[in-house]
CHARMM-style PDB file with segment names, atoms N, HN, CA, C and O in Angstrom:
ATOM      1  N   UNK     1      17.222 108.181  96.333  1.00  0.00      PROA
ATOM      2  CA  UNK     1      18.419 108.867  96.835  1.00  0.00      PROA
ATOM      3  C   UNK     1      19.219 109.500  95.700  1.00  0.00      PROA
ATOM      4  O   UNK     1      19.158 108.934  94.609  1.00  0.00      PROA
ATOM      5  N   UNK     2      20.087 110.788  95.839  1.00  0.00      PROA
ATOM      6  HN  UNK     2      20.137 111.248  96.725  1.00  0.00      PROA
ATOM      7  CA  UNK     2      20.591 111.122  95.125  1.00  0.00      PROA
ATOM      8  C   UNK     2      21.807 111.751  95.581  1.00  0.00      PROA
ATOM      9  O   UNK     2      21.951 112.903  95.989  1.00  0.00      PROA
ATOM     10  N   UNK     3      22.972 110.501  95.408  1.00  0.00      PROA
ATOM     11  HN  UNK     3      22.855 109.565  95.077  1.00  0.00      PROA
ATOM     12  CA  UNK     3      24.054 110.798  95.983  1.00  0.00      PROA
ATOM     13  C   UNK     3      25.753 109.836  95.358  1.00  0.00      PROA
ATOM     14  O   UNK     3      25.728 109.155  94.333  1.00  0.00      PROA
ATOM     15  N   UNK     4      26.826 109.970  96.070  1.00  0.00      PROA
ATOM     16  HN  UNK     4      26.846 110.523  96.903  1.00  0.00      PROA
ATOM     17  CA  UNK     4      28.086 109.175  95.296  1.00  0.00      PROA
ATOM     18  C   UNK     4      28.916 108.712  96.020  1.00  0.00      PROA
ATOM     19  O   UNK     4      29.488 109.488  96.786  1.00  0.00      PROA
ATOM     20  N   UNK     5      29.224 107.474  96.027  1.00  0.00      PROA
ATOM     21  HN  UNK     5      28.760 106.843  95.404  1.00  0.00      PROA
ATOM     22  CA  UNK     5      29.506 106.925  97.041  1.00  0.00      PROA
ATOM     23  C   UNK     5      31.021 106.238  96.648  1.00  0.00      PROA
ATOM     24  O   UNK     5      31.043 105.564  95.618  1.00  0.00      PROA
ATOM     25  N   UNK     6      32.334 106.387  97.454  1.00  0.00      PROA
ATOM     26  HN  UNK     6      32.316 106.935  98.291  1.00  0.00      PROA
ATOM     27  CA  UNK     6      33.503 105.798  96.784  1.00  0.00      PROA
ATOM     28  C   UNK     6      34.099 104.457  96.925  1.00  0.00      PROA
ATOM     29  O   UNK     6      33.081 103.904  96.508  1.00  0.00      PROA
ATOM     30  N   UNK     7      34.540 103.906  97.057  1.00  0.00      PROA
ATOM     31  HN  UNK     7      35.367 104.355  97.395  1.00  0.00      PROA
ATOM     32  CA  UNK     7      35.495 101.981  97.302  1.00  0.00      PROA
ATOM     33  C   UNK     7      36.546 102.150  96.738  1.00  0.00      PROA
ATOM     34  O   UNK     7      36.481 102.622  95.603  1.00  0.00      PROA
ATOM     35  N   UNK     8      37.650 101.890  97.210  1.00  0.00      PROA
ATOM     36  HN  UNK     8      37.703 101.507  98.132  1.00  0.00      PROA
ATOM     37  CA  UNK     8      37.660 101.981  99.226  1.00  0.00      PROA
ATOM     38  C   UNK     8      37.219 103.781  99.612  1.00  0.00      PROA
ATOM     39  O   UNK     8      37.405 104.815  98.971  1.00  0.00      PROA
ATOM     40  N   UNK     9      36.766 103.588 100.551  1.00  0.00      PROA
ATOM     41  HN  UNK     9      36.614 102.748 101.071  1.00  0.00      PROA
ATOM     42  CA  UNK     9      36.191 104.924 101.332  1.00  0.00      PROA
ATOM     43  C   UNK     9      37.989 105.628 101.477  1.00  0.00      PROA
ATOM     44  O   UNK     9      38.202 106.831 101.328  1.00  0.00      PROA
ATOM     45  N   UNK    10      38.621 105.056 101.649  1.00  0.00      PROA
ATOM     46  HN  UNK    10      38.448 104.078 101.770  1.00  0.00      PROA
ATOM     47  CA  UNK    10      40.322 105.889 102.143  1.00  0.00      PROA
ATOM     48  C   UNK    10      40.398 105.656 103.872  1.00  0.00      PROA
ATOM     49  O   UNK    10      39.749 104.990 104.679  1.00  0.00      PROA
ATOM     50  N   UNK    11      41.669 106.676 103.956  1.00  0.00      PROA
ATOM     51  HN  UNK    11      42.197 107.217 103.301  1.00  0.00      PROA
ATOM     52  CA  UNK    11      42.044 106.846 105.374  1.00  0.00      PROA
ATOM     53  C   UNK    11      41.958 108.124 105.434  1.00  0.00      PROA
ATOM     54  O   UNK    11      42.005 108.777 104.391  1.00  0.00      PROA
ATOM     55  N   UNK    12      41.832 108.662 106.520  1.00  0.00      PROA
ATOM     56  HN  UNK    12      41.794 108.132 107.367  1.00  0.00      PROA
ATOM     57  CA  UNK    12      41.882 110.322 107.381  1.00  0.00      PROA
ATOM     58  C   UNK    12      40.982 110.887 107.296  1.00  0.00      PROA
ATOM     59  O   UNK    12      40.227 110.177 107.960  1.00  0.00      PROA
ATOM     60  N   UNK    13      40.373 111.737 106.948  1.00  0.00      PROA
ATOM     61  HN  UNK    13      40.986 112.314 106.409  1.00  0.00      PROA
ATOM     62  CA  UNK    13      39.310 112.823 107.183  1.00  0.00      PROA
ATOM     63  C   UNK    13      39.549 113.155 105.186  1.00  0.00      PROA
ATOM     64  O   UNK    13      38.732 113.343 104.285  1.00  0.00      PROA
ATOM     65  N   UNK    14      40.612 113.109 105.206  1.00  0.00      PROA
ATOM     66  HN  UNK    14      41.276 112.956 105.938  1.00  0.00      PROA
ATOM     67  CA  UNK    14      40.504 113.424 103.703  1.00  0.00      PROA
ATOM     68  C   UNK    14      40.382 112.417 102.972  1.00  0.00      PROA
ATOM     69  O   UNK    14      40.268 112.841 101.822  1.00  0.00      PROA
ATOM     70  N   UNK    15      40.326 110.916 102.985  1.00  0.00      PROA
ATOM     71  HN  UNK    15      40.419 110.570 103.919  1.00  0.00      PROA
ATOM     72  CA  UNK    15      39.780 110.187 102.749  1.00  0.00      PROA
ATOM     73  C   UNK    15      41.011 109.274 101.117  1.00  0.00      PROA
ATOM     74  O   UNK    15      40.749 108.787 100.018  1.00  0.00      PROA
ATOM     75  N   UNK    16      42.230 109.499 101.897  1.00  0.00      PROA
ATOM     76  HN  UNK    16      42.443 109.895 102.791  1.00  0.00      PROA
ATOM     77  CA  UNK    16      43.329 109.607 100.778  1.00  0.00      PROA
ATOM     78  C   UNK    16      43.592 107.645 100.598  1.00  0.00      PROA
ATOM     79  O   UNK    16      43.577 107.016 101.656  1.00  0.00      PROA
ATOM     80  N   UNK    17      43.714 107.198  99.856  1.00  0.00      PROA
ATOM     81  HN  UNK    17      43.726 107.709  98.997  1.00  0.00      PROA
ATOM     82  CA  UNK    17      44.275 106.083  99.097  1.00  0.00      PROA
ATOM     83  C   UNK    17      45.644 105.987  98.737  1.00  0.00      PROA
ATOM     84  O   UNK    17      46.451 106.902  98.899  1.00  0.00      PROA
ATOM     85  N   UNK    18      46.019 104.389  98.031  1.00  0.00      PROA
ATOM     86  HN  UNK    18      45.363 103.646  97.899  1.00  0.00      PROA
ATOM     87  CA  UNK    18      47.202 104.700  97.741  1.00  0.00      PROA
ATOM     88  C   UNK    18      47.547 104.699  96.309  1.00  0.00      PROA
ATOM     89  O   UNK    18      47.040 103.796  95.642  1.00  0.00      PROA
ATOM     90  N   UNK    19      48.545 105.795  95.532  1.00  0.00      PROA
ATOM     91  HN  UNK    19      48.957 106.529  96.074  1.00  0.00      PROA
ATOM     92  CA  UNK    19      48.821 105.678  94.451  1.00  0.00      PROA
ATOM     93  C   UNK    19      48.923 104.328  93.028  1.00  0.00      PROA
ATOM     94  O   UNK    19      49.756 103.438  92.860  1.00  0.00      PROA
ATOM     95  N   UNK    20      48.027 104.604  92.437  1.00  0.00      PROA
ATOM     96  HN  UNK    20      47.351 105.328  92.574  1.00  0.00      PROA
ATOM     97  CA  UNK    20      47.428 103.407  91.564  1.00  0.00      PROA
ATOM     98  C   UNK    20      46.408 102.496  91.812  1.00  0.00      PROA
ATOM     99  O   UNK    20      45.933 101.702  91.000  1.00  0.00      PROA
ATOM    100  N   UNK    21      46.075 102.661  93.048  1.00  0.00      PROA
ATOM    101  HN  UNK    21      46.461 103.306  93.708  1.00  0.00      PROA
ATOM    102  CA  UNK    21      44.873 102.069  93.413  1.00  0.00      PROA
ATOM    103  C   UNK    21      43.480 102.044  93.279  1.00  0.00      PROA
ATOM    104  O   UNK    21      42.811 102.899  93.859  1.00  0.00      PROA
ATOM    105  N   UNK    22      42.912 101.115  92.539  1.00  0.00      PROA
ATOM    106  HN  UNK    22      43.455 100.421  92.068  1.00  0.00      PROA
ATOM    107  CA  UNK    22      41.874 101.588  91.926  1.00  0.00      PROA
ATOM    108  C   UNK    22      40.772 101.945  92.547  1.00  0.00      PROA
ATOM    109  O   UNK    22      40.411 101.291  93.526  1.00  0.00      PROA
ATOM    110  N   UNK    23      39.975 103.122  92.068  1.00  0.00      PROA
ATOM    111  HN  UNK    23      40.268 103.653  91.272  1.00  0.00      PROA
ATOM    112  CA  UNK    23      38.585 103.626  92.962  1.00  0.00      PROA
ATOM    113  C   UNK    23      37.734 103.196  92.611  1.00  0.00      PROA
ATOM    114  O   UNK    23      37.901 103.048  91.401  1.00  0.00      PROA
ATOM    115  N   UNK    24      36.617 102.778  92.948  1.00  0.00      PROA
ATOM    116  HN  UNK    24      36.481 102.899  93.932  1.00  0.00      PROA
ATOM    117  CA  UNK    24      35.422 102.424  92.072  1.00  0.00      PROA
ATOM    118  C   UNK    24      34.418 103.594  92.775  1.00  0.00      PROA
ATOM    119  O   UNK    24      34.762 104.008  93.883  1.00  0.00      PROA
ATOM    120  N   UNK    25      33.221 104.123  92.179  1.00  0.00      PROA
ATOM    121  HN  UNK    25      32.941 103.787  91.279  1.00  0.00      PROA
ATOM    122  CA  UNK    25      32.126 105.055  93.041  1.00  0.00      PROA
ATOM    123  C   UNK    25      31.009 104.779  92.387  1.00  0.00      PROA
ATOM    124  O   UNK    25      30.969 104.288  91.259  1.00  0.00      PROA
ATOM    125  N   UNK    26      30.253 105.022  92.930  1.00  0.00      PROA
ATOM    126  HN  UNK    26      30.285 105.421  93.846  1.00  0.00      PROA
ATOM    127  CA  UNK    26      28.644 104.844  92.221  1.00  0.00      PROA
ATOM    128  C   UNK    26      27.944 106.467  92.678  1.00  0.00      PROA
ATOM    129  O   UNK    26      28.221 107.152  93.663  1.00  0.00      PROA
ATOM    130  N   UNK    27      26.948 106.748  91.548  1.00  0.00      PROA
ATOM    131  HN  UNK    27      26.723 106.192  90.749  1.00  0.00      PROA
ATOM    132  CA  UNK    27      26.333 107.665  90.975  1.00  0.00      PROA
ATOM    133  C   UNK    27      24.919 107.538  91.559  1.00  0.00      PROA
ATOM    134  O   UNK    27      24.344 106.867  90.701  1.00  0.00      PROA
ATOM    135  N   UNK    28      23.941 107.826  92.628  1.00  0.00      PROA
ATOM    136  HN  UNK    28      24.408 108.371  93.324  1.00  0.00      PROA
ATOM    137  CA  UNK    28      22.535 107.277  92.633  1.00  0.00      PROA
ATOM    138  C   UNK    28      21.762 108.360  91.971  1.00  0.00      PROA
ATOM    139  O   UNK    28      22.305 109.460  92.069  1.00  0.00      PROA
ATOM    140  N   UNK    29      20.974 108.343  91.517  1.00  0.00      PROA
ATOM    141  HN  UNK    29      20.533 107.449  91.438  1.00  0.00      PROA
ATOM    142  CA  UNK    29      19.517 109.570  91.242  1.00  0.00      PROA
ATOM    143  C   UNK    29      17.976 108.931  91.389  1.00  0.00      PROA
ATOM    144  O   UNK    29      17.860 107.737  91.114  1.00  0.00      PROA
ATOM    145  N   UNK    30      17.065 109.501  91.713  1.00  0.00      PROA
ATOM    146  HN  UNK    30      17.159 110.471  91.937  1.00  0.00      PROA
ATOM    147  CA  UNK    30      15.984 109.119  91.629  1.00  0.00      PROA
ATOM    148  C   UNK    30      15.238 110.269  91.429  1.00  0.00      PROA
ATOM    149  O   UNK    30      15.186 111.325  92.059  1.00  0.00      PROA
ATOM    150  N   UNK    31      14.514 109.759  90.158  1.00  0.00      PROA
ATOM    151  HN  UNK    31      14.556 108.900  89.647  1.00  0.00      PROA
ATOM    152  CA  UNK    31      13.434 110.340  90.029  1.00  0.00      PROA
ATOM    153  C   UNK    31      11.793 111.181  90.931  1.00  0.00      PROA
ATOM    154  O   UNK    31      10.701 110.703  91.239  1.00  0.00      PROA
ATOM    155  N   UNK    32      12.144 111.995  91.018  1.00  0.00      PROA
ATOM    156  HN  UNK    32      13.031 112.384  90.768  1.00  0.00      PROA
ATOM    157  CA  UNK    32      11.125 112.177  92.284  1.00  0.00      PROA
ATOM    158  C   UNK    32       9.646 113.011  91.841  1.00  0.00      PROA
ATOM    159  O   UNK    32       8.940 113.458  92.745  1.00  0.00      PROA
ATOM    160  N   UNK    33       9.253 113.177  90.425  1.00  0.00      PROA
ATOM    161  HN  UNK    33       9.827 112.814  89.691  1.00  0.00      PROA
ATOM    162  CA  UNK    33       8.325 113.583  89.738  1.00  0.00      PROA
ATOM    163  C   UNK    33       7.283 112.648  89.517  1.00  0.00      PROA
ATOM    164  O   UNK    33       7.251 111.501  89.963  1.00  0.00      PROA
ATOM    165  N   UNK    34       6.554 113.121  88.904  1.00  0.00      PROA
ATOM    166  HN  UNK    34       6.580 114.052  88.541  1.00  0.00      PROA
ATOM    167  CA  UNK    34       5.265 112.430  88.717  1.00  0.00      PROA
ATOM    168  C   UNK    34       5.229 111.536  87.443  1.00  0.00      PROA
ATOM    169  O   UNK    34       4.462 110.620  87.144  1.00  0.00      PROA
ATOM    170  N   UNK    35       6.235 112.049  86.818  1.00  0.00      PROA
ATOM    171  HN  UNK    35       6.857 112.793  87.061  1.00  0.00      PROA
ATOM    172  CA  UNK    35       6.010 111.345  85.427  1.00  0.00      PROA
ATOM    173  C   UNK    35       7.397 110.507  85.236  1.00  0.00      PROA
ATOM    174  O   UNK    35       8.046 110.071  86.186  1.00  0.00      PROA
ATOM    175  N   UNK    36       7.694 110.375  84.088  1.00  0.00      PROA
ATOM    176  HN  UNK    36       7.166 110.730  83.316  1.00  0.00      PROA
ATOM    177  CA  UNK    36       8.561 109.346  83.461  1.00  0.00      PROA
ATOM    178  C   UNK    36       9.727 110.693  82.814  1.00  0.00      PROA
ATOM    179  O   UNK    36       9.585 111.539  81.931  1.00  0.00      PROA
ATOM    180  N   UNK    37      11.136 110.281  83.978  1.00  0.00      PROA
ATOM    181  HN  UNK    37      11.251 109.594  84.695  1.00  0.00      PROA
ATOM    182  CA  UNK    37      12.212 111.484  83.194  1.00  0.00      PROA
ATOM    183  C   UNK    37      12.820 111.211  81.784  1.00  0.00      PROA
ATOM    184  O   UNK    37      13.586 110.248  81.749  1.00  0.00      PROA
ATOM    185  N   UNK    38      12.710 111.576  81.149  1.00  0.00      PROA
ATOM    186  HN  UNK    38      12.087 112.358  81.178  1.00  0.00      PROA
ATOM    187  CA  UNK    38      13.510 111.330  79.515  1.00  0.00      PROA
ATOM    188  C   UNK    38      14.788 112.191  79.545  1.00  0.00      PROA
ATOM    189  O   UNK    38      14.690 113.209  80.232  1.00  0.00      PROA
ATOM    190  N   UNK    39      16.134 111.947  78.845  1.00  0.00      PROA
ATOM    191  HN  UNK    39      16.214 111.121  78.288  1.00  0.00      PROA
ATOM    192  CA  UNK    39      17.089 112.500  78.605  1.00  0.00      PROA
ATOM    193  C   UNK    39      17.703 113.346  79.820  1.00  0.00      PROA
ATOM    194  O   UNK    39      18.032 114.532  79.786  1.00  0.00      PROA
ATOM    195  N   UNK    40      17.821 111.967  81.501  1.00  0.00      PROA
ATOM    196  HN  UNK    40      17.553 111.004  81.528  1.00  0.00      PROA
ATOM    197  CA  UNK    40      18.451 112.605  82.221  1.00  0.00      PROA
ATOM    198  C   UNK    40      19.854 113.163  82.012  1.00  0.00      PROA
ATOM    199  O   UNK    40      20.156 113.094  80.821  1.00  0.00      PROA
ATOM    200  N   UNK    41      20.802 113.686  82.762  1.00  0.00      PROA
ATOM    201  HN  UNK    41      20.556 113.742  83.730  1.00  0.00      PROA
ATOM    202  CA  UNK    41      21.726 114.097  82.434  1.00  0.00      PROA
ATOM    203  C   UNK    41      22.394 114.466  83.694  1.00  0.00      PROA
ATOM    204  O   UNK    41      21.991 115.457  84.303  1.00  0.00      PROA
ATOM    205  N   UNK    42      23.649 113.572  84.268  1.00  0.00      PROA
ATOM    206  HN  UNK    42      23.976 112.767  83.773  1.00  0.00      PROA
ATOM    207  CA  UNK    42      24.357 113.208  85.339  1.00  0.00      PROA
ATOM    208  C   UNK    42      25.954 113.819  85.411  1.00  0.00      PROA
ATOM    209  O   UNK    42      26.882 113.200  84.891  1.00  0.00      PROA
ATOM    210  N   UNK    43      26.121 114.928  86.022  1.00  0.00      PROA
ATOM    211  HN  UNK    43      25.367 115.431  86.444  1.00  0.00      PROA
ATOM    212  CA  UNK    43      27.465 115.263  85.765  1.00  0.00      PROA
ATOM    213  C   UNK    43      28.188 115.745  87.067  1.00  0.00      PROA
ATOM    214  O   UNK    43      27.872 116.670  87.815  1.00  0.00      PROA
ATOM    215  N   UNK    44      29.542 114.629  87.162  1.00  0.00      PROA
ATOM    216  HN  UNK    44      29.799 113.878  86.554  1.00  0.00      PROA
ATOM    217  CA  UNK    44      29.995 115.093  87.938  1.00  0.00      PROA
ATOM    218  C   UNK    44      31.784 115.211  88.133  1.00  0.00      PROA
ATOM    219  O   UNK    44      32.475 114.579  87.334  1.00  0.00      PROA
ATOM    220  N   UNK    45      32.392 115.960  89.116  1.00  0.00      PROA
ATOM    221  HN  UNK    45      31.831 116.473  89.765  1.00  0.00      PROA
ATOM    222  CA  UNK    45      33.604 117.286  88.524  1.00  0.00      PROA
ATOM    223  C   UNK    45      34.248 115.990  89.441  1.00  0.00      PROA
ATOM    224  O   UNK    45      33.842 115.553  90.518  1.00  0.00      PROA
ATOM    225  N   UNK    46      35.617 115.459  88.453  1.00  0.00      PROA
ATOM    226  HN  UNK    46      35.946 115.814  87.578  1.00  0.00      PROA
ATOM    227  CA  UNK    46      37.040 114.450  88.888  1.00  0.00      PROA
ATOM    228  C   UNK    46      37.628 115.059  89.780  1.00  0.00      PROA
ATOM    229  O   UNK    46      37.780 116.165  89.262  1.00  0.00      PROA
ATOM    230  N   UNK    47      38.269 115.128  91.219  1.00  0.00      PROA
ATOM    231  HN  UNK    47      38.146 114.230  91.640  1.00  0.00      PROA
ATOM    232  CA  UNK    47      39.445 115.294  91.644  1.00  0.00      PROA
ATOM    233  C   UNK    47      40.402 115.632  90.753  1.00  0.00      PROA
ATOM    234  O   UNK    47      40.646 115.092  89.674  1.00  0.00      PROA
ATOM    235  N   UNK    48      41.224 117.070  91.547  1.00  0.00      PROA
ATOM    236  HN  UNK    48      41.025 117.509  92.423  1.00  0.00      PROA
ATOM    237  CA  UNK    48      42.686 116.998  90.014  1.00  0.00      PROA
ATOM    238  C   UNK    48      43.604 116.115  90.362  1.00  0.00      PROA
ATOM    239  O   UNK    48      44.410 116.071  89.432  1.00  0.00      PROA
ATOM    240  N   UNK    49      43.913 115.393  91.198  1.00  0.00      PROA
ATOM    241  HN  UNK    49      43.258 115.428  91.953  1.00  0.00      PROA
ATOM    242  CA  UNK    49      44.488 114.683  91.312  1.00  0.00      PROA
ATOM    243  C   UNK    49      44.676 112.988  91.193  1.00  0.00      PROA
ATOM    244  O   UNK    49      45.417 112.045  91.470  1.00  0.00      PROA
ATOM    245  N   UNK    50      43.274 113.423  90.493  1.00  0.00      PROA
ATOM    246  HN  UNK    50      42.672 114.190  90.269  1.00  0.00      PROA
ATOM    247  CA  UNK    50      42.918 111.801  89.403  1.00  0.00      PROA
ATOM    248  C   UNK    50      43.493 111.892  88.052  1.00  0.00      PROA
ATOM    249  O   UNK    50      43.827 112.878  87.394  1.00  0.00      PROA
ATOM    250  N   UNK    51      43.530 110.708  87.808  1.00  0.00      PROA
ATOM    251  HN  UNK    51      43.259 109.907  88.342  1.00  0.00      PROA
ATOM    252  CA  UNK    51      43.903 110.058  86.265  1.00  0.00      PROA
ATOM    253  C   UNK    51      42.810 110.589  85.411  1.00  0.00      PROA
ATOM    254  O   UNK    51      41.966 109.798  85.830  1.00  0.00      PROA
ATOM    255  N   UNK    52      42.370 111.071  84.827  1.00  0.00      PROA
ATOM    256  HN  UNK    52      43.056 111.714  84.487  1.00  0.00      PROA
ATOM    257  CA  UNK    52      40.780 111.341  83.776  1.00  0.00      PROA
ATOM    258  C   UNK    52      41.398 110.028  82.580  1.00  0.00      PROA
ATOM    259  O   UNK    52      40.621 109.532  81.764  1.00  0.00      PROA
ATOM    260  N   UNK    53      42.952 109.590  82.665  1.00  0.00      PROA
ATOM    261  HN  UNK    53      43.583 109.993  83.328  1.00  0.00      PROA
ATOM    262  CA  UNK    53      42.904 108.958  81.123  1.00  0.00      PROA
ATOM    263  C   UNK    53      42.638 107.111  81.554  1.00  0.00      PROA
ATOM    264  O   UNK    53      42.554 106.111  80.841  1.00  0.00      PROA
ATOM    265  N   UNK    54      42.567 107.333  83.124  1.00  0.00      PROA
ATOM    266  HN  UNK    54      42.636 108.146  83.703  1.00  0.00      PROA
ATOM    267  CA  UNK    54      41.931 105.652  83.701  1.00  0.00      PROA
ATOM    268  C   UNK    54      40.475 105.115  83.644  1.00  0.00      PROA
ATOM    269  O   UNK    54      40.024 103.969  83.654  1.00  0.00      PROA
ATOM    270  N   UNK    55      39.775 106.605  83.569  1.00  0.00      PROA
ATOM    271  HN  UNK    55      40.141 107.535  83.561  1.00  0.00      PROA
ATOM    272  CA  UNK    55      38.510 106.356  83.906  1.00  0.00      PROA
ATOM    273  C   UNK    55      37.654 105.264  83.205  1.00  0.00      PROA
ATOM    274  O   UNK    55      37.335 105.272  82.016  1.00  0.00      PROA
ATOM    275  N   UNK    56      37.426 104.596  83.864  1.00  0.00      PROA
ATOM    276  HN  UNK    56      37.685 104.590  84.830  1.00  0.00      PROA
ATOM    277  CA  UNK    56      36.620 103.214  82.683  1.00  0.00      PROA
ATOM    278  C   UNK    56      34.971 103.222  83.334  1.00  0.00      PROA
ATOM    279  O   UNK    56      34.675 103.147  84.527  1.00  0.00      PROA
ATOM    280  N   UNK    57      34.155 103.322  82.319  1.00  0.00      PROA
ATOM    281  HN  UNK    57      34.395 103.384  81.350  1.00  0.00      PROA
ATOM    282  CA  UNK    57      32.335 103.614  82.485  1.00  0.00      PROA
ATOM    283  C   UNK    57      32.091 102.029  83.107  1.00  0.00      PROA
ATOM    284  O   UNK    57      32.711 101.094  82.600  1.00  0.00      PROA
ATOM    285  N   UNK    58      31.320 101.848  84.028  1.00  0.00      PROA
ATOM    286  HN  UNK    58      30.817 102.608  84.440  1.00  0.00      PROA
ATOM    287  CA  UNK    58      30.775 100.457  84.745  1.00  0.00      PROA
ATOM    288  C   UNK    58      29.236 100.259  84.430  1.00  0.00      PROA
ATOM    289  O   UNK    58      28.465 100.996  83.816  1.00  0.00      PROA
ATOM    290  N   UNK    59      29.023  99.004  85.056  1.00  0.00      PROA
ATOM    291  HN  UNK    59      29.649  98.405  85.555  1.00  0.00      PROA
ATOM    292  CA  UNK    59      27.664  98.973  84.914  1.00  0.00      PROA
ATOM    293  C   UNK    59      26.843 100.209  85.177  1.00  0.00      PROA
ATOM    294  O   UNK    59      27.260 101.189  85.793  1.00  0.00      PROA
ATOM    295  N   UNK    60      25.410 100.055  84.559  1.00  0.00      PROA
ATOM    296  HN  UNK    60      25.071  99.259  84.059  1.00  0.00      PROA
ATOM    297  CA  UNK    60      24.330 100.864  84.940  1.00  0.00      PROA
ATOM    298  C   UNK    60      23.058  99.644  85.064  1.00  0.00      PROA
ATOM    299  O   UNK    60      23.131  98.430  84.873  1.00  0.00      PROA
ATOM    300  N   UNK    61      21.808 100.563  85.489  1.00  0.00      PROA
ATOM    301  HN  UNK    61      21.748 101.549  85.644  1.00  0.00      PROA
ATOM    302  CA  UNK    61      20.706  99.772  85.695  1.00  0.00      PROA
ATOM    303  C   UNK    61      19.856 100.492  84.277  1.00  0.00      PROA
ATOM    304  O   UNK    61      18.751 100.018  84.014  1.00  0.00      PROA
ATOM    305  N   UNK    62      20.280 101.374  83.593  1.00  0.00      PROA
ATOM    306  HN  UNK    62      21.178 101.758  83.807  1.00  0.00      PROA
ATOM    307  CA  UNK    62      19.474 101.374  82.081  1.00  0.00      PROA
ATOM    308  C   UNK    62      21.077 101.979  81.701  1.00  0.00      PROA
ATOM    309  O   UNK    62      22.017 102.310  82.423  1.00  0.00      PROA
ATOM    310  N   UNK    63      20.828 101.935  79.745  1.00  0.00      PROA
ATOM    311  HN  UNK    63      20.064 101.666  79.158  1.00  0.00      PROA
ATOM    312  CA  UNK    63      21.515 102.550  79.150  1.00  0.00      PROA
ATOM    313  C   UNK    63      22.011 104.080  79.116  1.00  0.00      PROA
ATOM    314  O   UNK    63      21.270 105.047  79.297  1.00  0.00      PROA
ATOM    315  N   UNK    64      23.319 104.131  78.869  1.00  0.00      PROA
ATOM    316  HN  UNK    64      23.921 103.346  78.722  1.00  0.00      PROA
ATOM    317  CA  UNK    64      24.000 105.646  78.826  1.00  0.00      PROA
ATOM    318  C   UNK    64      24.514 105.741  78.143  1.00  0.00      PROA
ATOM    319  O   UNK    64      24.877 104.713  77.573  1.00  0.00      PROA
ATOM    320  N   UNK    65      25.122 107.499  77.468  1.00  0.00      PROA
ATOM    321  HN  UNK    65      24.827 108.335  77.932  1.00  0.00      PROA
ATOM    322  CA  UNK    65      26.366 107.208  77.282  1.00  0.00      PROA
ATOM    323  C   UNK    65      27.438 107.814  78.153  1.00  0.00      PROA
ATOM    324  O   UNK    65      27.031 108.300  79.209  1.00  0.00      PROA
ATOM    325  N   UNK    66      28.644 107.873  77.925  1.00  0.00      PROA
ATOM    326  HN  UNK    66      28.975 107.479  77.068  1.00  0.00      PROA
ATOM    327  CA  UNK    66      29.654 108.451  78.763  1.00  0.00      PROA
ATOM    328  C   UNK    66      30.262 109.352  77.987  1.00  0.00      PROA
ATOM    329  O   UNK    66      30.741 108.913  76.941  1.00  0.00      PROA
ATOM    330  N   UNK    67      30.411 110.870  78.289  1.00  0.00      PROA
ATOM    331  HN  UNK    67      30.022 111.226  79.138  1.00  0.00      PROA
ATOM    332  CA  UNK    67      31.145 111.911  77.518  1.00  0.00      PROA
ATOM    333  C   UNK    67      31.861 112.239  79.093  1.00  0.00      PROA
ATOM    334  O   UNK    67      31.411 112.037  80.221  1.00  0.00      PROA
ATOM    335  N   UNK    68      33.213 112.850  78.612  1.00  0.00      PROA
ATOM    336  HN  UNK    68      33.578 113.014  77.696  1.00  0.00      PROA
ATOM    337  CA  UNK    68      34.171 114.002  79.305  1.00  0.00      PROA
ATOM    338  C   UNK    68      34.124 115.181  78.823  1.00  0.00      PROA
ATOM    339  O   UNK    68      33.856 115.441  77.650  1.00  0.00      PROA
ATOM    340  N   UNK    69      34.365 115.934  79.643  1.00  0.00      PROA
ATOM    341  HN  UNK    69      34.582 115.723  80.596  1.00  0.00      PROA
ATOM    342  CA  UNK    69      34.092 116.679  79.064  1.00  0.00      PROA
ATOM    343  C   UNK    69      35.458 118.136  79.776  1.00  0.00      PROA
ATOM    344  O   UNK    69      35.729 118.020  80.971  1.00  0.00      PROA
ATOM    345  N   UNK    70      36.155 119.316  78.999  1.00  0.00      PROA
ATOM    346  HN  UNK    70      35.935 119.410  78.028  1.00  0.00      PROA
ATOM    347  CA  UNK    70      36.726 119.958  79.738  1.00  0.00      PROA
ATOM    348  C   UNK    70      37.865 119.145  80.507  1.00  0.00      PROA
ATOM    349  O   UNK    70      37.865 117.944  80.237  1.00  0.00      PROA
ATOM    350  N   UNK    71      39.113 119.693  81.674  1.00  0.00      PROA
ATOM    351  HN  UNK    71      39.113 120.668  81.893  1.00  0.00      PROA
ATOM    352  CA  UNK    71      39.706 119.254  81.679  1.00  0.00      PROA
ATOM    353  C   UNK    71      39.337 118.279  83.164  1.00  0.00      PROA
ATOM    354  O   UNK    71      40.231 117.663  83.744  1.00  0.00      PROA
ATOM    355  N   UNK    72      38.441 118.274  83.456  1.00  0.00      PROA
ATOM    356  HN  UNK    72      37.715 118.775  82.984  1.00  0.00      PROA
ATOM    357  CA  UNK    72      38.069 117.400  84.523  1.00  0.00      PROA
ATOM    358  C   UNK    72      36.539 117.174  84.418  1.00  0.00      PROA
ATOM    359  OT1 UNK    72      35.964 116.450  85.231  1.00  0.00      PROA
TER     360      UNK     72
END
């Protein structure tokens, strides 16, 4: 699967939370080639109405690193 998933999901259709409350989301990808991917590369664009200076990197199932990049 290759998709992102948020906690808590929110309320309404827009899916809004409450101020300071922390989000957690997960990132899926899978490989769908024949071979072994080297030097994937996962990027994806913050809400502007997020913190970028909260963001804290979580587990993974292999090693990464974490860059920002730009203003979101």
């Amino acid at each position: 699967p290759n998709d992102k998933t948020g906690y808590p999901t929110g309320v309404t259709t827009e899916h809004y939370i409450m101020p300071n409350q922390q989000l957690q989301y997960v990132i899926r990808f899978q490989n769908t080639g024949t071979d072994t991917a080297f030097t994937v590369v996962v990027r994806d664009t913050l809400n502007m109405n997020l913190d970028i200076f909260s963001v804290v990197p979580g587990v993974a199932s292999h090693s990464y690193n974490f860059q920002m990049y730009g203003p979101r």
